[in-house]
C-alpha positions as CSV (number, residue, x, y, z in Angstrom):
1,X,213.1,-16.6,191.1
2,X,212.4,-17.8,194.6
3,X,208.7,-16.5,195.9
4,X,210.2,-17.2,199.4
5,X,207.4,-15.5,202.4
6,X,208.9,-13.4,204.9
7,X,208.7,-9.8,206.3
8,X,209.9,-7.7,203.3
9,X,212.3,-4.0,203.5
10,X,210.4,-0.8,204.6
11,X,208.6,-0.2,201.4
12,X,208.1,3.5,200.3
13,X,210.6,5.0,202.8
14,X,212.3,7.4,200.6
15,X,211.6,9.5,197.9
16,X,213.5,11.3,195.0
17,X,215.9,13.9,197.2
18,X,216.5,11.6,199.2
19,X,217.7,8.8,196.5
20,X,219.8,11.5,194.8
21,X,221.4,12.0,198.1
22,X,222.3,8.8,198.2
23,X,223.6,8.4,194.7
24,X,226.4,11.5,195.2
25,X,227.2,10.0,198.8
26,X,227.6,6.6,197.0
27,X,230.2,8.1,194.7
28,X,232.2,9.7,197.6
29,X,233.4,13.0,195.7
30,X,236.1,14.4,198.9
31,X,236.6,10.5,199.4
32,X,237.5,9.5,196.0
33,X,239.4,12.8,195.0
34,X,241.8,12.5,198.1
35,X,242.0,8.7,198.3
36,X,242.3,8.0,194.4
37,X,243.7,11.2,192.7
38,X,247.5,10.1,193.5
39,X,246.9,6.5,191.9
40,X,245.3,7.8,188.7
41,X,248.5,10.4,188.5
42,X,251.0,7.8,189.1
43,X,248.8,5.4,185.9
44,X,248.0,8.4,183.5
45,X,250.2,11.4,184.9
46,X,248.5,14.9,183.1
47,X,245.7,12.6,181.8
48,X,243.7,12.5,184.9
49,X,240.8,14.6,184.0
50,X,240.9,13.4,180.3
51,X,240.3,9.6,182.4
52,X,237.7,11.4,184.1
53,X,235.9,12.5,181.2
54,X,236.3,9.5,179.0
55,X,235.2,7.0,181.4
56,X,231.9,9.3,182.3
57,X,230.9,9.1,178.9
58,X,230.2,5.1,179.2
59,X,229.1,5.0,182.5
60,X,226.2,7.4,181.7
61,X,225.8,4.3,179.4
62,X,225.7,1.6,182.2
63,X,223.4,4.3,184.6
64,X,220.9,4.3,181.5
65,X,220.9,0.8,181.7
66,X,220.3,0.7,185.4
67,X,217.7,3.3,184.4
68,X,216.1,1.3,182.1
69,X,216.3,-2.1,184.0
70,X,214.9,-0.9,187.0
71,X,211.7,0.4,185.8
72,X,210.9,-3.5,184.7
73,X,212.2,-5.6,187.6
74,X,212.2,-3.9,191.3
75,X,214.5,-6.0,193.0
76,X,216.9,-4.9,195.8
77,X,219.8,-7.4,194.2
78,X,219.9,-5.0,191.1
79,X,222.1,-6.3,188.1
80,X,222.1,-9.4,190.8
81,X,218.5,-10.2,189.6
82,X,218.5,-8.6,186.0
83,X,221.5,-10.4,184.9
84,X,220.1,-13.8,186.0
85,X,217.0,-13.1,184.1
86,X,218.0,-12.0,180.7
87,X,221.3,-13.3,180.4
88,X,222.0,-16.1,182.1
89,X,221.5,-17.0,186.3
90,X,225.1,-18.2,186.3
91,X,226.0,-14.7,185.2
92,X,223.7,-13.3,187.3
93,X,225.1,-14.4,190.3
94,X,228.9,-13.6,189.4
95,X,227.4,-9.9,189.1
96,X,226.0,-10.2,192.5
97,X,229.0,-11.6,194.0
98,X,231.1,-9.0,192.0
99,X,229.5,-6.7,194.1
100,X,229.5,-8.1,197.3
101,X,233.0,-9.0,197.1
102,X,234.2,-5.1,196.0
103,X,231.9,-3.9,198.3
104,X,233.7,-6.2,201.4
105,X,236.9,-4.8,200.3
106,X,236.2,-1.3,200.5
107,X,235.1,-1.5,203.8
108,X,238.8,-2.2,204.5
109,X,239.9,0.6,201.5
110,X,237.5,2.8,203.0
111,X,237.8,2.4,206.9
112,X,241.4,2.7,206.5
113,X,241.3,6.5,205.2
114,X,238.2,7.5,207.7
115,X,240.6,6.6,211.1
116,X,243.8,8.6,209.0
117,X,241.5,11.5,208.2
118,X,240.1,11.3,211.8
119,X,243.8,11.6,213.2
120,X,244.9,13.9,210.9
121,X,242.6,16.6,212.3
122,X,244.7,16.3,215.1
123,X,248.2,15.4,213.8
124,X,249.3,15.0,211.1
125,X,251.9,12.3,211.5
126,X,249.3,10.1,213.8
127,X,247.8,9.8,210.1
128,X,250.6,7.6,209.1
129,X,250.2,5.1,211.8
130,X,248.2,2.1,210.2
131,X,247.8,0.4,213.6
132,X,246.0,3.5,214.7
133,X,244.3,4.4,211.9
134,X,242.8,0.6,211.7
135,X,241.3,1.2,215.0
136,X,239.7,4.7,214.8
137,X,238.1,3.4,211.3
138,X,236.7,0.5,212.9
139,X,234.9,2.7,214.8
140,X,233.4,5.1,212.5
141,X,232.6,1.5,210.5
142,X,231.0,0.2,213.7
143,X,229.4,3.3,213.7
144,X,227.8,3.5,210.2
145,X,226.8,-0.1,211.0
146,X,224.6,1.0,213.9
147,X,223.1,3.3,211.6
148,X,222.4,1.3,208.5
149,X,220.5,-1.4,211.1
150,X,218.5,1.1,212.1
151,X,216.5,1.2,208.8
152,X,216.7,3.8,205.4
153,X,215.2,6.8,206.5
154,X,217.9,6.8,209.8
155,X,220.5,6.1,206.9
156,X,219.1,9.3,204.6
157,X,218.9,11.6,207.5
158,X,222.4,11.1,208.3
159,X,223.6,11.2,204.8
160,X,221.9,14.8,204.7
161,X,223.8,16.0,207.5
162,X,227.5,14.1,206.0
163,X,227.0,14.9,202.2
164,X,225.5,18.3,202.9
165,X,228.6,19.7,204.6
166,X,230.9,17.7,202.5
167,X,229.5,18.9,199.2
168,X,229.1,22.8,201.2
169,X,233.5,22.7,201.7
170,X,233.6,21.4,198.5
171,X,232.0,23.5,196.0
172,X,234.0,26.4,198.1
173,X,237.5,25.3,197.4
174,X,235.9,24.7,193.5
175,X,235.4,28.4,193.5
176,X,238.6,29.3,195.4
177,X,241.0,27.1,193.2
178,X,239.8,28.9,190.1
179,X,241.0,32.3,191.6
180,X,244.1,30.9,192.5
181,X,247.4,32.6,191.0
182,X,250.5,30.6,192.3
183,X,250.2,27.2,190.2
184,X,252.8,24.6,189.3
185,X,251.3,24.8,185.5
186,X,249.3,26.2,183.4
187,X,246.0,25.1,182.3
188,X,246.3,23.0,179.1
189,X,243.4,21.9,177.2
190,X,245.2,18.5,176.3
191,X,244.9,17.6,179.2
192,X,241.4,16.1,177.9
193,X,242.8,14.8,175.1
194,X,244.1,11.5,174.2
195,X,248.0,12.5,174.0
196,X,249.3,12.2,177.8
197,X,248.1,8.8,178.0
198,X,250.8,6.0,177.3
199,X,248.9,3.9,174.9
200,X,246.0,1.7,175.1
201,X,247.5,-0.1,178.2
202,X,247.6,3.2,179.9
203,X,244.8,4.3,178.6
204,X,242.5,1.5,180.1
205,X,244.4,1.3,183.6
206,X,243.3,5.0,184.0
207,X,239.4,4.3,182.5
208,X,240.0,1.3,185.5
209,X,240.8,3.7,188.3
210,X,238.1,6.3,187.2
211,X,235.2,3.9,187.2
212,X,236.6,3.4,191.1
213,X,235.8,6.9,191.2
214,X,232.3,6.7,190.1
215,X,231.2,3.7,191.8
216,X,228.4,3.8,194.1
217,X,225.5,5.8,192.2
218,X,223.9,2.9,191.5
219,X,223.1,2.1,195.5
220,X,219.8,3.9,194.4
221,X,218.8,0.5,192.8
222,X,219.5,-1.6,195.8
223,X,217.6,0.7,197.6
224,X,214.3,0.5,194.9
225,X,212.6,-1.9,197.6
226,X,212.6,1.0,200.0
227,X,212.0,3.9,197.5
228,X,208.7,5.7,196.8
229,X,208.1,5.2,192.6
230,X,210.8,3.1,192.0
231,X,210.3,2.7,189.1
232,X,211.6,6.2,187.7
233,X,212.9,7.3,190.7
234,X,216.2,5.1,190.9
235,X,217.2,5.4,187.5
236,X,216.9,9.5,187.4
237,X,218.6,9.5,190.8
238,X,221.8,7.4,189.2
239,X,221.6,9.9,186.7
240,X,221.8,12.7,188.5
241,X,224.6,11.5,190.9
242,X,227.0,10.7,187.8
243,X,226.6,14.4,186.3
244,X,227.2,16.4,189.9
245,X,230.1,14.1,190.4
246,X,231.8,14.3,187.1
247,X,231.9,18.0,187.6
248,X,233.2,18.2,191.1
249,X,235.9,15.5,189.6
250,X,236.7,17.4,187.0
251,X,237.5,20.6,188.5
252,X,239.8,19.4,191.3
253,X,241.6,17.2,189.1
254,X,242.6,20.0,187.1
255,X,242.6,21.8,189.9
256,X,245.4,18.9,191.1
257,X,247.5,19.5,187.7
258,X,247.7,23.3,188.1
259,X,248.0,23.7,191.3
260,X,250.3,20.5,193.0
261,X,253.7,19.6,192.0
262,X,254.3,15.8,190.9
263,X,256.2,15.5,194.0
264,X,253.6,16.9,196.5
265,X,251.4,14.6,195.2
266,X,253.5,11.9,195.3
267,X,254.3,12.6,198.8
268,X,251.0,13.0,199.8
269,X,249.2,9.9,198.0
270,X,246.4,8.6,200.8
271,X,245.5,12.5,201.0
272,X,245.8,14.9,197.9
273,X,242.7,16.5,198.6
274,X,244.1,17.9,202.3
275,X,247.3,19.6,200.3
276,X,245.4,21.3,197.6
277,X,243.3,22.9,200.2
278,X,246.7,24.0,201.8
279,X,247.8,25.3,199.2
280,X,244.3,27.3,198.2
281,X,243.4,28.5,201.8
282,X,246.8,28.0,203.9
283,X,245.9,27.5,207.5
284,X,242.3,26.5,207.3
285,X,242.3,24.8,203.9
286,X,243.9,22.0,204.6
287,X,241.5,21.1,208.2
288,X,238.8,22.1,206.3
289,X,239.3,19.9,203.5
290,X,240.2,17.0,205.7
291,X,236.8,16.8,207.3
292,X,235.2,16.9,203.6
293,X,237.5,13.6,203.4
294,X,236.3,12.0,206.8
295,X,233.0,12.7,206.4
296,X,232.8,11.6,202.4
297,X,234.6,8.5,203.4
298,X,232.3,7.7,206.2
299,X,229.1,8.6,204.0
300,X,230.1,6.2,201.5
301,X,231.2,3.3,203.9
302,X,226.9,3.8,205.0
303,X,226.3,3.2,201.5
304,X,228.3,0.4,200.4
305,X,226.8,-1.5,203.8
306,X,223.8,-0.6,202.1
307,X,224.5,-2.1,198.7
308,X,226.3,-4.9,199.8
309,X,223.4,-5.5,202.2
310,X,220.6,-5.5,200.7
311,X,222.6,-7.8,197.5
312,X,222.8,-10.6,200.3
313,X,219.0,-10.0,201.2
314,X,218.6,-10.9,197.5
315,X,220.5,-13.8,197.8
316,X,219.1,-15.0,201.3
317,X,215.5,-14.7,199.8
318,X,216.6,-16.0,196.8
319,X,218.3,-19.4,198.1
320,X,221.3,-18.6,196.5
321,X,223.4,-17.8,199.8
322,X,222.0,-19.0,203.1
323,X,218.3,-18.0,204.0
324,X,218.7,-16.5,206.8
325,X,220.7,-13.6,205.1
326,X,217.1,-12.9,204.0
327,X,216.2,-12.3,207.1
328,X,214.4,-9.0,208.0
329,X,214.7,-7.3,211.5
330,X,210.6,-7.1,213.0
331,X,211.4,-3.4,214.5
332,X,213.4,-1.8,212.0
333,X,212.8,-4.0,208.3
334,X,216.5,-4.1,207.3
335,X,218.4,-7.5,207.2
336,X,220.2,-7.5,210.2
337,X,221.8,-11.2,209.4
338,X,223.2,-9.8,206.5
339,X,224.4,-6.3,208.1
340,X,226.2,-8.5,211.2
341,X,227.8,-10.8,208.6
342,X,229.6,-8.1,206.6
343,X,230.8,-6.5,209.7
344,X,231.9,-9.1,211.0
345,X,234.0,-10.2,207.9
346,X,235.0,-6.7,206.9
347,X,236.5,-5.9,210.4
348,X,238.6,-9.3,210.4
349,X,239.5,-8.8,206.5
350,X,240.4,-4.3,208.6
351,X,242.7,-5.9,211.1
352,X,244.8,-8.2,208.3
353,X,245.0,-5.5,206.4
354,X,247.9,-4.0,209.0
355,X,250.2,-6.8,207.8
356,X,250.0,-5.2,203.8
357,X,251.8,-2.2,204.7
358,X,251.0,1.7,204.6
359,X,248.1,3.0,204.3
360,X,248.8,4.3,200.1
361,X,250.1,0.9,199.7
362,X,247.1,-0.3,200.9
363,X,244.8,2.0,199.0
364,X,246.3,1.5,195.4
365,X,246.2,-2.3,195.6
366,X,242.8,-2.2,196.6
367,X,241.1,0.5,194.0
368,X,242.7,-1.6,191.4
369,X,240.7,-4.9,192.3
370,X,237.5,-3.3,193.0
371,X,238.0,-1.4,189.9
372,X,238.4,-5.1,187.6
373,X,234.7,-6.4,190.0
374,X,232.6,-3.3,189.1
375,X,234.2,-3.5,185.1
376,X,232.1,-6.7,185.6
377,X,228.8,-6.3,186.8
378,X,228.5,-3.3,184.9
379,X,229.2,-4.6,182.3
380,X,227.0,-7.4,182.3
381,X,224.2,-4.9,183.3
382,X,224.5,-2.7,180.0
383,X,224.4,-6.2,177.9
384,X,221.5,-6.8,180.4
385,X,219.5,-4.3,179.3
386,X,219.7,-4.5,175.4
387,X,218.2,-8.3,175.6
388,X,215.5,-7.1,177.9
389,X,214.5,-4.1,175.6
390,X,215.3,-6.0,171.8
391,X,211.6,-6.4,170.8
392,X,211.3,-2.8,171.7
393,X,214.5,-0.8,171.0
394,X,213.2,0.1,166.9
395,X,210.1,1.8,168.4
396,X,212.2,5.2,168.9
397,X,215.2,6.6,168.1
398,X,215.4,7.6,171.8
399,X,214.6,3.9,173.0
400,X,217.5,2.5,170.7
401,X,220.0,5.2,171.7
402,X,219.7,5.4,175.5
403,X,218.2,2.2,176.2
404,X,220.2,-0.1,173.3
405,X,223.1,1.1,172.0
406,X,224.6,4.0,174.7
407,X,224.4,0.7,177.2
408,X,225.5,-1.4,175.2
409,X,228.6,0.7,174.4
410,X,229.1,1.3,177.8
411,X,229.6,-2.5,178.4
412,X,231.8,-3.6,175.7
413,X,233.9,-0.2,177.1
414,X,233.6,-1.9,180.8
415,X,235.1,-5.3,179.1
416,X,237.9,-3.7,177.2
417,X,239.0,-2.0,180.3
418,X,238.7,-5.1,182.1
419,X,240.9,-7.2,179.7
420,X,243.6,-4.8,178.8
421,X,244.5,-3.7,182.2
422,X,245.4,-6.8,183.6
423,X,248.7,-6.8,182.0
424,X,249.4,-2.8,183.7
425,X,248.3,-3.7,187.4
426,X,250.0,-5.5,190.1
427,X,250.1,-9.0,190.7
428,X,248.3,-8.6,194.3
429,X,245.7,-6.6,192.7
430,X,245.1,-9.3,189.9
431,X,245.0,-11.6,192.6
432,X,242.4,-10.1,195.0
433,X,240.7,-9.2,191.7
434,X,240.0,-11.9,189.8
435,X,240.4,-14.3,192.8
436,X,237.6,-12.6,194.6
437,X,235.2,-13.5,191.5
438,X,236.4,-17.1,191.6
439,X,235.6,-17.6,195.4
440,X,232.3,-16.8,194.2
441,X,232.0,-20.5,192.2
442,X,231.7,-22.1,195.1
443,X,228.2,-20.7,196.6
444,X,226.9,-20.5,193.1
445,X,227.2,-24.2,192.0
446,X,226.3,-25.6,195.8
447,X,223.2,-23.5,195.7
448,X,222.6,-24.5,191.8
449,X,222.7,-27.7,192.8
450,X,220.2,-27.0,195.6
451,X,217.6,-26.7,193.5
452,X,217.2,-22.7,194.1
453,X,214.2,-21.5,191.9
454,X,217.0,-18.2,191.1
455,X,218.1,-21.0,188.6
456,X,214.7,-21.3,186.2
457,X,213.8,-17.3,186.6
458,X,210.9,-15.9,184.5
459,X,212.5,-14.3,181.7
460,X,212.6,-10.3,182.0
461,X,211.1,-9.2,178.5
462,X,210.2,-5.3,178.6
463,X,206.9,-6.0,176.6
464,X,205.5,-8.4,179.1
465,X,206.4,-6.8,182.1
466,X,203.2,-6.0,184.0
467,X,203.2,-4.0,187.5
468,X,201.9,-5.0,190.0
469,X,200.3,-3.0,192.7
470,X,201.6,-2.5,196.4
471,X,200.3,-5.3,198.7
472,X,200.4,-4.3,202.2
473,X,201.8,-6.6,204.8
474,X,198.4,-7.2,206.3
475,X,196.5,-8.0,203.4
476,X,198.9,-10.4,201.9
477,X,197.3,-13.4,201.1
478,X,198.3,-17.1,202.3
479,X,199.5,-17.9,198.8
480,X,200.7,-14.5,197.5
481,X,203.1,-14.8,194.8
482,X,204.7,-11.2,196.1
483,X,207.1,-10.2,198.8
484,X,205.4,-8.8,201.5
485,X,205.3,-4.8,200.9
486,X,206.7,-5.2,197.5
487,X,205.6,-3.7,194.2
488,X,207.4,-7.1,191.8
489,X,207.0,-8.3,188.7
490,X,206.9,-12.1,189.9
């Protein structure tokens, strides 16, 4: 890995709340339930919490291995740098790029539902209009732009304030939709079972959408540079983010099958969320639940600026995308090269987007490629980890479950999804996909040829890691092998 000198992130800016925060805002509960629920009932139908539940069982795995990773290599890149040194760098940097490139979508996937939500506080048919929507989304992304430049504890006091009344509206209309009489069906308990899916194929396009709906705990690793006790503090954040997820998932998608008709969800696929909370609380449920939505949607466009971010720092400082994305603001220590580059692109890539079509049609092709780029690096991730830990994973029974084989289920689950949904999804979704990873080729063999030190990285080896202690910025020395305000293991 590249020592490269330069003023390094705020180091020791948050601590363990806050990272949890940040893990549940990552994941985007209201966001993901309202913008997603309508394209895991069109793949699975009645299956949607039995997706739910089956696909949080192997993610646990990959959070382990995040878990795990983390507390050997601190390293704002994440599966970007642990990849590179266990596996291989070439694979590495595919699982860096797999996550800048889903991340870049989103900001269009995301955007799009913050302006509609926006409107549809007002009126409900200005939430139809793309054209409009585009342009009130751009703002709130503008917004959360200002915000992430202004450094991680300005990002974690306005996720407090986003994510605190989100989760607030939410965990009311939890309580309220399990007193509610007047349902479409009945509760069944096979809905978590295997029998509503329709086969394999069906069953891995809906383990596909559901990792979309877990995505974004693991911003809590890109932000380890930043956090106080990284070490352990990351990994249990992740942790803790899946499971209060996973339970606000599960309720409202069953929630969904009792309470909403096949057609009202249909009808109402960039906003399920907005009906249910008609139907629960009419008059105010449905407003209420729509700011849950708007403010979700904007907490979680913060953290993907975050991740995707501070992934391109790594790169920058790295030498495996241009330097100067490793470039650190004096004032407020956040890479502001990087943070005006993924603007930039993500508001041109928010304006094309009008020429796609509605704003579902936009949504669904979208979920489905970022759901094929995350199957990747987390993948790669839980493989990561079992190389990293092999010399140590017979000391335990608790070091080979949860850091050796839980992970390492959790990737081969991430791969099978990968492969056998390709033949259920759409051919613009295949394309964005898989031809987001292949743009990546380019960088990565320019900057291999280069000569970029990312491409002869020290192993990572769990029984050699050594920590290193904090070195202020002042009393790094001329030579220091560290990053300036960084505990490392270089």
């Amino acid at each position: 890995m590249s020592n490269v000198r330069g003023r390094g992130l705020q180091a020791d800016a948050l601590g363990t709340f806050d990272t949890v925060v940040m893990a549940v805002a990552g994941s985007a509960p209201a966001y993901s339930l309202a913008a997603t629920t309508a394209v895991l009932v069109s793949a699975v139908g009645l299956a949607s919490p039995a997706a739910l539940l089956y696909c949080a069982i192997p993610m646990l795995g990959i959070a382990l291995a995040f878990s795990y990773l983390g507390r050997i290599d601190v390293n704002a890149g994440a599966s970007y740098s642990w990849v590179a040194r266990t596996l291989h760098p070439f694979l590495g940097f595919v699982s860096g790029w797999a996550l800048v490139v889903s991340a870049t979508i989103f900001m269009v996937a995301g955007s799009l539902p913050a302006g509609s939500m926006t409107l549809a506080l007002f009126d409900e048919n200005l939430a139809d209009d793309t054209a409009l929507s585009t342009v009130v989304g751009a703002a709130w992304f503008l917004a959360m732009l200002c915000v992430v430049l202004g450094g991680a504890r300005l990002t974690v006091r306005a996720q407090l304030v986003m994510s605190g009344v989100e989760l607030a509206i939410l965990a009311v209309f939890a309580v309220l939709a399990l007193f509610h009489t007047d349902g479409a069906r009945a509760f069944d308990w096979s809905w978590l079972g295997f029998g509503h899916f329709d086969g394999m194929t069906g069953f891995a396009s809906g383990a596909l959408i559901a990792a979309f709906y877990y995505w974004g705990w693991d911003v809590t690793s890109n932000l380890s540079e930043e956090t106080r006790n990284s070490r352990h503090t990351t990994g249990l954040a992740g942790l803790v983010g899946i499971g209060i997820v996973f339970l606000l998932f599960e309720a409202f998608t069953i929630a969904v099958n009792v309470i909403l008709s096949s057609r009202q969800i249909e009808e109402n696929d960039a906003n399920v969320l907005a009906v249910l909370g008609e139907e629960v609380w009419p008059g105010w449920g449905g407003k209420l639940l729509i700011v849950a939505v708007m403010l979700s949607t904007i907490a979680t466009l913060e953290t993907t600026l975050i991740q995707v971010t501070r992934s391109l720092f790594a790169m920058g400082r790295d030498r495996t995308m241009p330097s100067a994305l490793g470039r650190v603001h004096p004032r407020w220590n956040t890479p502001w090269v990087a943070i005006l580059v993924v603007g930039t692109v993500a508001l041109v890539m928010l304006i094309a987007s009008n020429a796609l079509g509605t704003v579902g049609d936009i949504l669904s092709d979208a979920i489905s490629a970022i759901g094929l780029q995350i199957a990747v690096y987390y993948g790669l991730a839980g493989l990561a980890v079992v190389v990293a830990y092999r010399k140590t994973l017979l000391k335990s029974a608790a070091h080979f479950v949860f850091g050796g084989l839980w992970p390492l289920l959790g990737a081969l689950f991430m791969f099978w999804v990968f492969v056998e949904s390709l033949s259920g999804l759409s051919t613009a979704a295949v394309a964005i996909g898989i031809g987001g990873l292949a743009v990546g080729l380019i960088p990565m063999l320019w900057y291999w040829r280069q000569g970029s030190d990312y491409y002869r990285p020290a192993k990572l080896d769990a029984t050699r890691t050594v920590e290193s202690d904090y070195v202020p910025d002042d009393r790094v020395g001329a030579h220091s092998p560290v990053h300036e305000g960084l505990p490392t293991d270089f």
